[in-house]
C-alpha positions in Angstrom: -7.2 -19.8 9.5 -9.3 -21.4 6.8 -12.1 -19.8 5.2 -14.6 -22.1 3.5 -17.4 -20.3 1.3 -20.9 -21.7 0.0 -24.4 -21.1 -1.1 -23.6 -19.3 -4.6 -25.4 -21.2 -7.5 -27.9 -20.0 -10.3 -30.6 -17.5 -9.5 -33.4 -15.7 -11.6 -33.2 -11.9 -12.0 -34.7 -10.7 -9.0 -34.2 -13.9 -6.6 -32.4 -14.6 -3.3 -29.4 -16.5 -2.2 -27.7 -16.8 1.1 -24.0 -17.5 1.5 -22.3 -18.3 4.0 -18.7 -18.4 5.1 -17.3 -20.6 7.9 -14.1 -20.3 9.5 -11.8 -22.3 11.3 -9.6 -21.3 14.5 -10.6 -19.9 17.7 -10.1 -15.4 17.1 -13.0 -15.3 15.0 -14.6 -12.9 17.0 -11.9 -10.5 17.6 -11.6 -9.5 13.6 -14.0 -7.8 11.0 -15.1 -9.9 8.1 -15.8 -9.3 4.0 -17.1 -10.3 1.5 -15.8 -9.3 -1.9 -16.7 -10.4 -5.6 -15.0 -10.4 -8.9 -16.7 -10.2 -12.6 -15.5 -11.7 -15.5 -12.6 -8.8 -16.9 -13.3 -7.3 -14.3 -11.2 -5.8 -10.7 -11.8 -7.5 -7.6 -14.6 -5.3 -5.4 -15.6 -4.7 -1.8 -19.2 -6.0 -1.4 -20.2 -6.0 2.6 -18.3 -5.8 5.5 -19.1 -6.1 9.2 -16.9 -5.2 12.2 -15.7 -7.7 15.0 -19.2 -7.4 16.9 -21.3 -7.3 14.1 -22.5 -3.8 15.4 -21.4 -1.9 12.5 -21.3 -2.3 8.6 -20.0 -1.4 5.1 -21.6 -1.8 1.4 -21.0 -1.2 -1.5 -23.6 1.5 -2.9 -24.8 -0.7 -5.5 -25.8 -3.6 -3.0 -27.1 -1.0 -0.4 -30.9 -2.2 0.5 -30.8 -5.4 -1.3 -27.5 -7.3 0.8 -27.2 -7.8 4.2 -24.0 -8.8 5.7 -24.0 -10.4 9.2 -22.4 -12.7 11.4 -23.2 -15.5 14.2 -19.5 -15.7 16.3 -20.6 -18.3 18.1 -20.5 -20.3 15.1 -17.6 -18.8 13.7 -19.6 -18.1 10.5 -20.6 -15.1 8.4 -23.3 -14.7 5.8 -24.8 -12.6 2.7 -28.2 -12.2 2.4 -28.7 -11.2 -1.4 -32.1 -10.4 -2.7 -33.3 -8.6 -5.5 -30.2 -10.0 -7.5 -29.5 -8.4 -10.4 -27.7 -10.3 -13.7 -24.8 -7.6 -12.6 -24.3 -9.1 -9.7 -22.6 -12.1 -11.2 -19.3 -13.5 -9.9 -17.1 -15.1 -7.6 -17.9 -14.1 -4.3 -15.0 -14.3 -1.6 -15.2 -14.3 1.9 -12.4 -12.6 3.7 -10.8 -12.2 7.1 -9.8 -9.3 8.1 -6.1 -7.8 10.0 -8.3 -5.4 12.2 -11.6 -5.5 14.2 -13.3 -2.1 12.1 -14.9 -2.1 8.8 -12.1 -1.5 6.9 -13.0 -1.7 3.5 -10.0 -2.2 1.2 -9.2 -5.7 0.1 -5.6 -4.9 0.9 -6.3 -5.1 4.9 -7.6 -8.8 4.8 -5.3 -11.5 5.1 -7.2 -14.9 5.2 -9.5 -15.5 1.8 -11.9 -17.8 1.1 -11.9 -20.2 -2.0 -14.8 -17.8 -3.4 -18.3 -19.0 -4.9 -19.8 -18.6 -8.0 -23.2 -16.5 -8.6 -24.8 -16.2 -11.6 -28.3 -14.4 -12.1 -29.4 -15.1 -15.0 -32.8 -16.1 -16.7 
């Protein structure tokens, strides 16, 4: 399985970005996805998550009401929808497959990561 992440880039305070996350392989459907994000100095972090059907999701309470996590199987691709960025919601963003079909949450149940993308939001 490869995971290939884009759509990060430079973004005002307060703008929008999209990413996106395709993968390759043909069980796409039948796992949950993530994406996760790590600051400079900082831990690596849950972001969003959405199960297998893209019936159910995760965030992290500091995205709540400004990301949106969702997926298109058919395509085999998964997106974040960021608005209302915030200069604290800079760094590499991963994308992440995960080893069960729930919205498990912990980076240590994905096994199949992304190269990650790079967001900054800054003026």
């Amino acid at each position: 399985v490869q995971l290939q992440a884009s759509g990060g880039g430079l973004v005002q305070p307060g703008g929008s970005l999209r990413l996106s996350c395709a993968a390759s392989g043909r069980t796409f459907s039948r796992y949950a996805m993530g994406w996760f994000r790590q600051a400079p100095g900082k831990e690596r972090e849950s972001v969003a998550i959405i199960n297998y059907s893209g019936t159910s999701t995760y965030y992290e309470d500091s995205v709540k009401g400004r990301f949106s996590i969702s997926r298109d199987n058919a395509k085999n691709t998964v997106y974040l929808q960021m608005n209302s960025l915030k200069p604290e919601d800079t760094a590499v963003y991963y994308c992440a497959r995960s080893r069960y079909s729930s919205t498990y949450y912990m980076s240590d149940g994905y096994d199949y990561w992304g190269q990650g993308t790079l967001v900054t939001v800054s003026s």
